[in-house]
C-alpha positions in Angstrom: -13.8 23.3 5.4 -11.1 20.8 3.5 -7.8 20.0 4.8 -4.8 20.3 2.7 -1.7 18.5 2.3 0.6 18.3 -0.1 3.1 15.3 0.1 6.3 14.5 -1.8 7.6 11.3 -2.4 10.8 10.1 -3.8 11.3 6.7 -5.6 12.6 4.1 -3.8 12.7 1.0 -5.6 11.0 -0.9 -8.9 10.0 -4.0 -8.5 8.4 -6.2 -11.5 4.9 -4.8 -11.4 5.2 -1.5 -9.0 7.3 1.1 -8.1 7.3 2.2 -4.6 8.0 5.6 -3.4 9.3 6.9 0.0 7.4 9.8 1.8 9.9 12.9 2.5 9.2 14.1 5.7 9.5 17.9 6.5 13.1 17.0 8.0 14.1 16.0 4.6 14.4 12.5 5.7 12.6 9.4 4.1 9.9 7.6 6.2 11.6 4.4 6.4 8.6 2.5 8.9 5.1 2.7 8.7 4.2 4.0 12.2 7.8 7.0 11.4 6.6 10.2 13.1 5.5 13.0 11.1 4.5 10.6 8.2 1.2 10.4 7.0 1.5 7.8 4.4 4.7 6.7 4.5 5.4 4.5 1.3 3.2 4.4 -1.3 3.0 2.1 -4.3 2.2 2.8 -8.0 1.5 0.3 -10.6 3.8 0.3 -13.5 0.7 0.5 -16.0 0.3 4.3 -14.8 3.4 5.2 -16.5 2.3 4.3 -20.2 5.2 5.6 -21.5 7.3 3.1 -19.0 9.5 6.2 -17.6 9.0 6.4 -13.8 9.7 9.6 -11.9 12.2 10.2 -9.9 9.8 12.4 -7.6 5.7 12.3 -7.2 4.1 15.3 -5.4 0.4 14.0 -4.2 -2.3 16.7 -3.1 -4.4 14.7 -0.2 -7.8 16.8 0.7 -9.4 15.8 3.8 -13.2 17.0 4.2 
């Protein structure tokens, strides 16, 4: 049996390779530390070259499945 969950993150900041995104807990607050109850990943961090078009979301949603 696999274990859903769906995430949403919002950007946070773009630095000169990355752009890191904030985890938006079910409280509608960011996770702001790593260890923030009720995260599971707390801040994640793309790499600029995933945007080819060089326009960066304002929101990512991310499906995690654990089996």
């Amino acid at each position: 049996m696999t274990n859903t969950k769906e995430l949403v993150f919002t950007k946070q900041h773009v630095t000169k390779g990355a752009i890191r995104y904030a985890e938006v807990l079910p409280s509608g607050r960011l996770a702001q530390a790593p260890n923030e109850e009720g995260a599971v990943v707390g801040t994640l961090y793309m790499r600029q070259s995933a945007f080819p078009d060089g326009k960066f979301p304002d929101q990512l949603k991310v499906t995690i499945d654990f089996d």
